[in-house]
C-alpha positions, 0 to 999 in steps of 0.5 A: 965341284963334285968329285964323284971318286970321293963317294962313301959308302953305307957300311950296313949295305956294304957288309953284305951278310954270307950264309953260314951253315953248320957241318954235322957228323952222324952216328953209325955201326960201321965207321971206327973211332979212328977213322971218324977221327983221322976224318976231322984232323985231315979234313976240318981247318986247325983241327988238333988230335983232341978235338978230333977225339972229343968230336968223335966220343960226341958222334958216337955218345950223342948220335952227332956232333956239329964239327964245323961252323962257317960260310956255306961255301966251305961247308959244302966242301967240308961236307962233301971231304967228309962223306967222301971218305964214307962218314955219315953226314947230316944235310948241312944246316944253313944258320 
């Protein structure tokens, strides 16, 4: 006899695959250091004081700097946390 509750299922078609995508922070003339960092610490999750730092040197030597990589759901958040809060944002990337 069949017991139909003893059903297994295909791991590769169970695992279904999210989007991800990428928060980047752009360069810009008025934004300050601090506050692009204050930004990320407040905003971006396990963020630390030198990570902030680090990113924020990024933006300002390289024009941008990707600060956030992860489900496209959060990213949107992130991104939206962000802008809100006057920082210049790239479109967010879907990977």
């Amino acid at each position: 006899m069949f017991n139909s509750l003893g059903t297994v299922l295909d791991p590769k078609k169970s695992k279904a695959k999210y989007p991800e995508a990428r928060v980047i922070v752009l360069d810009d003339n008025f934004n300050t250091f601090q506050h692009v960092a204050n930004c990320l610490l407040a905003i971006i999750p396990r963020m630390c004081e030198q990570r902030a730092w680090d990113l924020t040197i990024k933006v300002d030597k390289a024009g941008s700097a990707e600060v956030w990589r992860g489900n496209l759901e959060q990213a949107e958040l992130y991104h939206e946390q962000l802008f809100s809060k006057g920082l210049t944002m790239a479109p967010i990337e879907k990977t």
